[in-house]
NUBALUM-195716 format. One record per residue: x, y, z of N, C-alpha, C in turn; residue number from 1; residue in one letter. Coordinates in Angstrom, 2 decimals. Each point is the difference from the previous one (the first is absolute). Example, Ala and Ser with C-alpha at 12.3 -4.5 7.8 and 13.67 -1.06 7.14 Angstrom:
2
n.px / n.py / n.pz / ca.px / ca.py / ca.pz / c.px / c.py / c.pz / torkol / paza
13.19 / -5.69 / 7.80 / -0.89 / 1.19 / 0.00 / 0.90 / 1.20 / 0.00 / 1 / a
-0.35 / 1.05 / -0.72 / 0.82 / 1.19 / 0.06 / -0.77 / 1.09 / 0.73 / 2 / s
END
This chain:
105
n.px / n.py / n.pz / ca.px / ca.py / ca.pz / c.px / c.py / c.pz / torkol / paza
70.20 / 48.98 / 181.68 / -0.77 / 1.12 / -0.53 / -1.47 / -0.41 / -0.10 / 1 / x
-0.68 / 0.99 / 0.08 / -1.61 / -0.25 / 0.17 / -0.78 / 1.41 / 0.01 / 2 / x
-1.42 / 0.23 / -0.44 / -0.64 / 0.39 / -0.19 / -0.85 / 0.39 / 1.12 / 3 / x
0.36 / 0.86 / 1.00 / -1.59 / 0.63 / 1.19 / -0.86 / 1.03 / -0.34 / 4 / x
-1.04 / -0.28 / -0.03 / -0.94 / 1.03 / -0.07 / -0.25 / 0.57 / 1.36 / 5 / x
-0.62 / 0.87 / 0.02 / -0.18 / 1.14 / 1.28 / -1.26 / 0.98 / -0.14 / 6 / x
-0.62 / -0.13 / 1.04 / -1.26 / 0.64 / -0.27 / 0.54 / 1.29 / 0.77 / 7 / x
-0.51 / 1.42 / -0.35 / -0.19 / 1.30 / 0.77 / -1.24 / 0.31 / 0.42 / 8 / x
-0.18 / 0.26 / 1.26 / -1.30 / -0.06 / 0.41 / -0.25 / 1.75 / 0.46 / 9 / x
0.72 / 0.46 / -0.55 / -0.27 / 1.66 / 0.09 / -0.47 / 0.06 / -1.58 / 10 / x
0.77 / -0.38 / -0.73 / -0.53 / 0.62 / -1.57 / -0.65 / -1.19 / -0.50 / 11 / x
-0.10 / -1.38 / 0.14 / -1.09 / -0.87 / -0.28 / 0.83 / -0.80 / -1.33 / 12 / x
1.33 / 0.16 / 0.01 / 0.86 / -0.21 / -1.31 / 0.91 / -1.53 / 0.57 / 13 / x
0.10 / -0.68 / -1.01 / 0.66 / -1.29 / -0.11 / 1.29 / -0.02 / -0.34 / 14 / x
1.46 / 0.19 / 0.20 / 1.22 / 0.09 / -0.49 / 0.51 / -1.22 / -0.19 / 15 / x
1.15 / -0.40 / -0.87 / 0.78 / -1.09 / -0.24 / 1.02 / 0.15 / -0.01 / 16 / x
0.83 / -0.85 / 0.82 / 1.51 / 0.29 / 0.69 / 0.37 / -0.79 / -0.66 / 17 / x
1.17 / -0.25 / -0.42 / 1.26 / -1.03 / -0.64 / 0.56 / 0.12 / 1.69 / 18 / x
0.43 / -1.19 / 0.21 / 0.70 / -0.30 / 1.63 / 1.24 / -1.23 / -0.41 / 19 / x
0.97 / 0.98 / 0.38 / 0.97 / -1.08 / 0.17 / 1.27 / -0.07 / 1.60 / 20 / x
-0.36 / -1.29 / 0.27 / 0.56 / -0.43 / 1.15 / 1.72 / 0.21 / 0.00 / 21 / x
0.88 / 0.03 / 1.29 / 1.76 / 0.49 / -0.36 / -0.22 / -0.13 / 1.06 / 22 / x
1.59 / -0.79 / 0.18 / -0.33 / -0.12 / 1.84 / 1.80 / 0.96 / 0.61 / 23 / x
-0.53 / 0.59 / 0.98 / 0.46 / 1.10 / 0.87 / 0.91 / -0.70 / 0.56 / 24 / x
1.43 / 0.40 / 0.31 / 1.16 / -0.95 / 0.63 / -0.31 / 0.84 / 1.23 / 25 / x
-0.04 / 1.15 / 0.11 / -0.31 / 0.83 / 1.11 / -1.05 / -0.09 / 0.75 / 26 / x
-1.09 / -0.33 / 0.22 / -1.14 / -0.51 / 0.77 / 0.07 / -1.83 / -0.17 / 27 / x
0.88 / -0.48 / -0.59 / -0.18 / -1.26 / -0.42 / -1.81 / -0.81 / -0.26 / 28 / x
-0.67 / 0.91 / -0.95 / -1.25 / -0.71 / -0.30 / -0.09 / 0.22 / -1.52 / 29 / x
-0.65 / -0.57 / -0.48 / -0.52 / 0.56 / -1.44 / -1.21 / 1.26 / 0.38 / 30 / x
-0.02 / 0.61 / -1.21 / -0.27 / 1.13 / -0.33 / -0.85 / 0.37 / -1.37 / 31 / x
-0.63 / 1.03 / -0.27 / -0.99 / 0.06 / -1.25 / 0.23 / 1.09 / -0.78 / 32 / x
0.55 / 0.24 / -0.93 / -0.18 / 1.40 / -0.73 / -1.25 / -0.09 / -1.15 / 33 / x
-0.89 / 1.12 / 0.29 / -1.09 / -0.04 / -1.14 / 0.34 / 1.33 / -0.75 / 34 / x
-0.48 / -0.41 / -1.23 / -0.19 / 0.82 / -1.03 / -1.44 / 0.14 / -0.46 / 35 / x
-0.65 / 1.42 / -0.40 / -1.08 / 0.26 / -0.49 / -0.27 / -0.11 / -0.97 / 36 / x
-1.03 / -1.27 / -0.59 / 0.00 / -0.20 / -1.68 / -1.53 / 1.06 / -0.26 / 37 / x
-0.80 / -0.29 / 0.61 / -1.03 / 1.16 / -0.36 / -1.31 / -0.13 / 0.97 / 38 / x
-0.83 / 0.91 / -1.02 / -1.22 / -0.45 / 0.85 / -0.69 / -1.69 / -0.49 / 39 / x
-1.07 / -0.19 / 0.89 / -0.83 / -1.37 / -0.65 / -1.18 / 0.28 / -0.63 / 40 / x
-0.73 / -0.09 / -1.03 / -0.79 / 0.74 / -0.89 / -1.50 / -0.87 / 1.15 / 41 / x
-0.54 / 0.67 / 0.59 / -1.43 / -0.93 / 0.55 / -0.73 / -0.70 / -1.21 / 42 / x
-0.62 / 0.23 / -0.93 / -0.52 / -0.55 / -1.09 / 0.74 / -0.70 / -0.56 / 43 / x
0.97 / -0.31 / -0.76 / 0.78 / -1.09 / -0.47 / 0.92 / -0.63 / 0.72 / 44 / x
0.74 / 0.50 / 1.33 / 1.25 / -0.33 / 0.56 / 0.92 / -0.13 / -0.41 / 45 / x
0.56 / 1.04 / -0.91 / 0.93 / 0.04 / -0.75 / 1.01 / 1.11 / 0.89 / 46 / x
1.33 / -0.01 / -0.24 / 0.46 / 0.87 / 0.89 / 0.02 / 1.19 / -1.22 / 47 / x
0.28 / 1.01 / 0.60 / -0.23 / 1.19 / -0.82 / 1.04 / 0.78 / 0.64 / 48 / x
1.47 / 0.33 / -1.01 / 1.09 / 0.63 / 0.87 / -0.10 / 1.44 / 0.41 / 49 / x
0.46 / -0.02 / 0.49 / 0.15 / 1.61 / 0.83 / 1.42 / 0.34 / 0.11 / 50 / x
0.39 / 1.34 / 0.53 / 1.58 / 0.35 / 0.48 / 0.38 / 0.20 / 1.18 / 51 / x
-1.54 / -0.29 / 1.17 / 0.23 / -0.01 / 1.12 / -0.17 / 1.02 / 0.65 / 52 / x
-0.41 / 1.27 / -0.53 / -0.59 / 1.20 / 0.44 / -1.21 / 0.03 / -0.47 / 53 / x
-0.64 / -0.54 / -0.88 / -1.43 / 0.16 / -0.51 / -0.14 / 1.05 / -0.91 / 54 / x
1.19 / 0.29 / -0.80 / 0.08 / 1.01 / -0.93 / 0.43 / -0.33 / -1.49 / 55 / x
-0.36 / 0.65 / -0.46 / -0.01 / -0.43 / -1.87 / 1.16 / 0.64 / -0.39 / 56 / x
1.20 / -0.89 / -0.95 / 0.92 / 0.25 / -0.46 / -0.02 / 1.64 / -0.85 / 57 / x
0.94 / 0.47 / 0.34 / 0.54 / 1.40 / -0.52 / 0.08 / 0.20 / -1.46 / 58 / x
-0.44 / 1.29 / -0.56 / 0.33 / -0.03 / -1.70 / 0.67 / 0.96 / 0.19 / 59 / x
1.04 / -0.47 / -1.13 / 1.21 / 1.07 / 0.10 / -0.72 / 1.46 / -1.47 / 60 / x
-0.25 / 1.18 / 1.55 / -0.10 / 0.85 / -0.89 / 1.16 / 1.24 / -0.72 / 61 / x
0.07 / 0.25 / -1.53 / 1.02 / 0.46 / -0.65 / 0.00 / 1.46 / 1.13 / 62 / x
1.33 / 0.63 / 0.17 / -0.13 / 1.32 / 0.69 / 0.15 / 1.38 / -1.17 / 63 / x
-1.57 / 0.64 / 1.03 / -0.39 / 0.92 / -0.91 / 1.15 / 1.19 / -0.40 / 64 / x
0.14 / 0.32 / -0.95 / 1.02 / 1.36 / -0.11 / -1.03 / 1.85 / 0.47 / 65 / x
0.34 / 0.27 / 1.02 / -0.66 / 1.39 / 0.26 / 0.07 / 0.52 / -0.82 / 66 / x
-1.81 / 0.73 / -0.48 / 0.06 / 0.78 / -0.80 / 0.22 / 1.60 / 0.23 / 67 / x
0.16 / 0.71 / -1.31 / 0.11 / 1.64 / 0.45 / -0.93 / 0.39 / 0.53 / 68 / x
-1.18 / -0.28 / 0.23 / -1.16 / 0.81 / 1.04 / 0.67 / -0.73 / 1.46 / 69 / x
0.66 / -0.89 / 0.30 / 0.16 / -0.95 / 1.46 / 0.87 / 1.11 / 0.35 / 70 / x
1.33 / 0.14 / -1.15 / 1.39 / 0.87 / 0.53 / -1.10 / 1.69 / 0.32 / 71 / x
-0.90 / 0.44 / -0.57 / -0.32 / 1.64 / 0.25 / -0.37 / 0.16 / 1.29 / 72 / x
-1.37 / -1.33 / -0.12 / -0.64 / 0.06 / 1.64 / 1.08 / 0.31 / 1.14 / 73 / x
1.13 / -1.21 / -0.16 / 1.31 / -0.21 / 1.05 / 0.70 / 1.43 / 0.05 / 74 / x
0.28 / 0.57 / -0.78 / 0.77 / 1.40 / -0.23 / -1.34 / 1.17 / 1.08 / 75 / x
-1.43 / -0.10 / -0.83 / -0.90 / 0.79 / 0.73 / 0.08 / -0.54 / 1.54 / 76 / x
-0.30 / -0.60 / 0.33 / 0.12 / -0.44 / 1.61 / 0.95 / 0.62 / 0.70 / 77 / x
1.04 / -0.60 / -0.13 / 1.56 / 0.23 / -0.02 / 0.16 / 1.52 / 0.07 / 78 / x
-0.48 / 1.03 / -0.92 / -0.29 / 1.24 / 0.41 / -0.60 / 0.66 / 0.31 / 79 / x
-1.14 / -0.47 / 0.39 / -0.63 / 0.21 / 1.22 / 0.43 / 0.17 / 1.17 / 80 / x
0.68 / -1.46 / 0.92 / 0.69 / -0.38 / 0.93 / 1.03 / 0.88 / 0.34 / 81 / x
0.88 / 0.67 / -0.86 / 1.02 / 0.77 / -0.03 / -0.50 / 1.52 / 0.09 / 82 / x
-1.26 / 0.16 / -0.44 / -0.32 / 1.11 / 0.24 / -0.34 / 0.21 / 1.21 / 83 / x
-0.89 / -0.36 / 0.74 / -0.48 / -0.80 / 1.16 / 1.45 / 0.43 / 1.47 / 84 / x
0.72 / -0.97 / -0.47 / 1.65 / -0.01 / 0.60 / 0.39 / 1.22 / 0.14 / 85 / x
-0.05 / 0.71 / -1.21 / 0.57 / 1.62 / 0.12 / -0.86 / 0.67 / 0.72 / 86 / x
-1.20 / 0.37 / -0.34 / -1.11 / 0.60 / 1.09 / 0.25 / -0.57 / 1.80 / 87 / x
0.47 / -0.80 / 0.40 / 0.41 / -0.25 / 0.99 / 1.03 / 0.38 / 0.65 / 88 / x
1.07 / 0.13 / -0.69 / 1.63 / -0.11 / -0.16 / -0.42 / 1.73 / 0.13 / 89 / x
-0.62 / 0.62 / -0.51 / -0.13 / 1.35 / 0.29 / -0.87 / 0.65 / 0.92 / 90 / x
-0.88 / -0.57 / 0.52 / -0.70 / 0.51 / 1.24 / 0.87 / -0.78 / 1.11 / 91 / x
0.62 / -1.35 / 0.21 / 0.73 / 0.40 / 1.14 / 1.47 / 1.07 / -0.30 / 92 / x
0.24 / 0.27 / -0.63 / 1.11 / 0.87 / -0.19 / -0.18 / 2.06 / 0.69 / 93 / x
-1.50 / -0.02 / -0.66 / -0.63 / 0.72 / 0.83 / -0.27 / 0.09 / 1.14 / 94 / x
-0.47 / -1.34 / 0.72 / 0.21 / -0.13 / 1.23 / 1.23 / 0.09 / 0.97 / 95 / x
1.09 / -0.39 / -0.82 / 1.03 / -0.04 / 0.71 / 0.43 / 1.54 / 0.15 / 96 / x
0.10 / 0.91 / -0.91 / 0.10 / 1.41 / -0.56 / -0.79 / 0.64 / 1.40 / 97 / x
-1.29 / -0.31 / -0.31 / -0.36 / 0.61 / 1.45 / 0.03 / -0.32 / 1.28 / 98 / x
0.52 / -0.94 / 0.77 / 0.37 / -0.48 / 0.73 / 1.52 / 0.35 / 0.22 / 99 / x
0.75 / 0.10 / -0.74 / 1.18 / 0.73 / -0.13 / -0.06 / 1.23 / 0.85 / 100 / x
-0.79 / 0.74 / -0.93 / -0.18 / 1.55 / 0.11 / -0.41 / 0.17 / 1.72 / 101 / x
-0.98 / -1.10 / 0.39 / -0.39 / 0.72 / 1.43 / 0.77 / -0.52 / 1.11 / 102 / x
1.06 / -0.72 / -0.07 / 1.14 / -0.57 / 0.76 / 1.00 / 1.29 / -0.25 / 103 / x
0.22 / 0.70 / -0.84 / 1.12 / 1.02 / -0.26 / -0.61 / 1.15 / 1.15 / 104 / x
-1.64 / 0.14 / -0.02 / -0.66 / 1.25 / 0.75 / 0.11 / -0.33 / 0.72 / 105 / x
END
C-alpha cells in the first residue's frame, strides 16, 4: 500500500490515491487497485477528502406536508385541463356528426 499523487492538467488539481497492489492469476502479473482519498490542498499539502464527484455531502431534508393552498391550485389546474378535454371531446363529436351527415347525402 502507498500513497500516489496525480496531477490534472485540465483542472490544474492534485489528487491522492491510496494504491494497493493484488496479483491477477488470470493475466499472471500483479496489479493495482486505487482508491480516492482526496484532493491535495496546494498551500499546505494536506489532502483534503472528497467523494469523488466533487460534490458536497447531502442534508437530509424533513418532507414538506402540502399545504391547503398546494391541494386548491392542484384541484384549479386539474379543472381547467378537464375543461379543456371536454371542449375538445365536443367539437370533434361535432365533427364526426357532420361528417356523418354528408356520407348519408
Amino acid at each position: 500500500m502507498g500513497i500516489i499523487k496525480q496531477y490534472d492538467k485540465r483542472s490544474g488539481i492534485t489528487y491522492a490515491y491510496e494504491s494497493k497492489a493484488y496479483w491477477d492469476p488470470e493475466k499472471k502479473m500483479s496489479r493495482a487497485k486505487r482508491t480516492l482519498l482526496g484532493r491535495i490542498d496546494p498551500e499546505t499539502g494536506e489532502i483534503i477528502p472528497t467523494d469523488g464527484r466533487n460534490r458536497k455531502k447531502k442534508e437530509e431534508k424533513p418532507a414538506a406536508s402540502p399545504s391547503p393552498e398546494d391541494y386548491k391550485e392542484m384541484y384549479e389546474k386539474l379543472l381547467k385541463k378537464y375543461e379543456a378535454q371536454e371542449q375538445i371531446i365536443k367539437s370533434l363529436q361535432d365533427k364526426i356528426s357532420k361528417m356523418e351527415s354528408k356520407e348519408q347525402q
